[in-house]
DRENMARTI-353678 format. One record per residue (C-alpha): residue in one letter; residue number from 1; x, y, z negated. Coordinates in steps of 0.02 Angstrom, whole numbers, plus 32768, in hexadecimal, padded with zeros to 4 digits. Layout:
N
 rest  nr east north   up
    A NUM    X     Y    Z
...
//
This chain:
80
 rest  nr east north   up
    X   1 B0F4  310B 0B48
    X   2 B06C  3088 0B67
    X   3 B0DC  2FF5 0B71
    X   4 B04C  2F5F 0B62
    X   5 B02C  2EF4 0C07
    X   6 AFB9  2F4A 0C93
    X   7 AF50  2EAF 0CA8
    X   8 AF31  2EC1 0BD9
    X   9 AF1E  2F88 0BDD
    X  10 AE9E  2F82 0C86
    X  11 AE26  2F0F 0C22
    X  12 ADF5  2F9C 0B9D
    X  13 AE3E  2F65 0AFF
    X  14 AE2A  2FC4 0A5D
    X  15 AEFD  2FC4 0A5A
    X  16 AF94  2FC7 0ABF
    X  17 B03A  2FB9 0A8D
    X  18 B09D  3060 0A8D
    X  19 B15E  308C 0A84
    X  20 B192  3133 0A28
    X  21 B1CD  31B3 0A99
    X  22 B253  3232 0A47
    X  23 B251  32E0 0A99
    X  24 B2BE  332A 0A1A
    X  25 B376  331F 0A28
    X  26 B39B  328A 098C
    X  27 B396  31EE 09FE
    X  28 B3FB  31DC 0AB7
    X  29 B405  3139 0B40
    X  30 B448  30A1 0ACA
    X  31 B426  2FE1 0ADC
    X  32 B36F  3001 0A98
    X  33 B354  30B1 0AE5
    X  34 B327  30F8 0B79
    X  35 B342  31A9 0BAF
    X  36 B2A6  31EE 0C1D
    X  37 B266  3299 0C57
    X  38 B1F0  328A 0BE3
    X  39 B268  325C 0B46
    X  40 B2C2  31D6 0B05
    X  41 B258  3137 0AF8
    X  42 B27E  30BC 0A54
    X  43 B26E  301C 0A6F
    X  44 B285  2FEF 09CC
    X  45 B1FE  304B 099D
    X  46 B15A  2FEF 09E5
    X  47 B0B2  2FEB 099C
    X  48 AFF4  2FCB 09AC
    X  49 AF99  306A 09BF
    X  50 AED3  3083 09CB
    X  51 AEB8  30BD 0A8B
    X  52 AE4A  3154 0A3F
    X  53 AEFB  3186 09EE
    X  54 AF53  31AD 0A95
    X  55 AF4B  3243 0AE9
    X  56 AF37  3269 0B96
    X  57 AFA6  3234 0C0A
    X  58 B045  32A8 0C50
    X  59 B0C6  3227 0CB2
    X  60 B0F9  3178 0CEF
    X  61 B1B7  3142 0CDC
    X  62 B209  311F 0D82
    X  63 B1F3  3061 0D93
    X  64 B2B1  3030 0D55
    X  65 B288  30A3 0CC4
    X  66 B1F5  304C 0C8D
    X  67 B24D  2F83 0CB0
    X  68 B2DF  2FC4 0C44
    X  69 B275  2FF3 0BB7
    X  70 B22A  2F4E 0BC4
    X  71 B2C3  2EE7 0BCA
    X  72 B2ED  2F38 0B2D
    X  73 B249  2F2B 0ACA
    X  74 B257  2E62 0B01
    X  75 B315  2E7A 0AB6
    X  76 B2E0  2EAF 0A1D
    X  77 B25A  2E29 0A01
    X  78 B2E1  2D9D 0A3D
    X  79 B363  2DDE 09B1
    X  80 B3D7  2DFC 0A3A
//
């Protein structure tokens, strides 16, 4: 899941900032994961990727899906 700013990912950078996305059955909901349609999302697992590296598109969270998985990536860099 692209997770970098919209403002920062509409000005063509060679990066954005992606979260892991589980579609197995390992991970569930915790404090630093959100279950989706499209998987589990791991906020603890963030990281720079080349834009050439991600594939094409196939969903957007709902809106409270994607602010959760914020508020926990932002958790996880506070130490909280």
């Amino acid at each position: 899941m692209v997770v970098s700013a919209d403002l920062y990912n509409a000005s063509g950078p060679p990066t954005v900032l992606v979260a892991e996305i589980e579609t197995g059955t390992r991970y569930r909901a915790s404090a630093y994961a959100t279950e989706t349609d499209y998987g589990v999302v791991l906020a603890d697992r963030v990281v720079w990727l080349p834009v050439d590296m991600l594939g094409e598109p196939f969903g957007r969270l709902a809106t409270a899906q994607r602010a959760r998985v914020v508020h926990q990536i932002v958790a996880i860099l506070r130490g909280v």
